[in-house]
Structure formats: structure tokens, C-alpha cells
C-alpha positions, 0 to 999 in steps of 0.5 A: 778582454779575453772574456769576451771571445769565449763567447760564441760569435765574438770576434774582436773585444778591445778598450779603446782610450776616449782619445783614439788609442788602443789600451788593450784588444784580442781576437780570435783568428776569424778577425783580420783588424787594424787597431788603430783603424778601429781605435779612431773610428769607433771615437769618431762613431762614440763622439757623434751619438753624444752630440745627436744625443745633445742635439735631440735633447735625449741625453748621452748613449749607453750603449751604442749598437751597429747591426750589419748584414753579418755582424754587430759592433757595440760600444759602451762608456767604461769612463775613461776608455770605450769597450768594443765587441765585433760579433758575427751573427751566431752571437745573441745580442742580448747576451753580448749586451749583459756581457758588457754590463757585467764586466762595467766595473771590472774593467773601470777599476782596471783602467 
């Protein structure tokens, strides 16, 4: 996960189990976060774009992305567990997004 953080602009990487638990986060010091806060919010966010996605007929999300004035945050499916980035805008959500892609397998195989 710490991966992740080397990147200019991210703030916050963790894995959060599909059941609302933090498997493994890191951030750097720009980022004040309650875990467990974060870990049944992002569930909660992840669980709703599955059912508007089965609602609307369009199927399941790959990639869940949040856009806020200064800061992004993404979610991505790893099977088992979530990944979420909290990013500020000096990060190019591009590169966060091949990012993820990337590391996909790595941290499937881990968990």
C-alpha cells in the first residue's frame, strides 16, 4: 500500500474487507482519517453503485470515482476487499487510475 503514497498527491491508500473492515491502510501526514469511519462509508458508497448499476441495467462499476473541490477518492473491486485512494488535486487522475489497475492482481493474490 505504500506504493500508492509515493505518488504525488495521494494522501491515503487502504483495503477495506467488503464487510466494513480495514484489512490495511497508510497515509502520509497530510491526512487526518478515522479508519473505521472511512472503512463503512466506502461499503455503504461501493454497495449503492452496485445496485444503481443493476437498477439502470448497465451492469457492476469498475472503478468508483468521487471528484471534490480539492480531492478525489476511488474505489476499485480487488474481489474480496475495496482499495481506496484519497488523493488531493496535485495528483493526475489518470495516473491514479493506472495505478490501481496495476497493482489489481498484486494485491488480489495478497489478500
Amino acid at each position: 500500500m505504500s506504493d500508492f503514497t509515493r505518488i504525488e498527491g495521494v494522501l491515503a491508500a487502504a483495503i477495506i474487507s467488503k464487510d466494513g473492515f480495514v484489512i490495511d491502510m497508510v497515509h502520509t501526514g497530510e491526512a487526518n482519517i478515522d479508519a473505521d469511519s472511512l472503512a463503512a462509508m466506502v461499503t455503504t458508497l461501493y454497495g449503492a453503485s452496485i445496485r444503481l448499476g443493476e437498477e439502470m441495467g448497465i451492469g457492476e462499476p469498475d472503478d468508483v470515482i468521487l471528484e471534490y473541490r480539492n480531492n478525489y477518492i476511488l474505489l476499485q473491486d480487488v474481489g474480496e476487499a475495496l482499495v481506496s485512494l484519497l488523493a488531493d488535486r496535485r495528483a493526475i487522475l489518470g495516473r491514479l487510475r493506472y495505478e490501481l489497475r496495476k497493482q489489481r492482481d498484486r494485491i488480489r493474490s495478497a489478500l
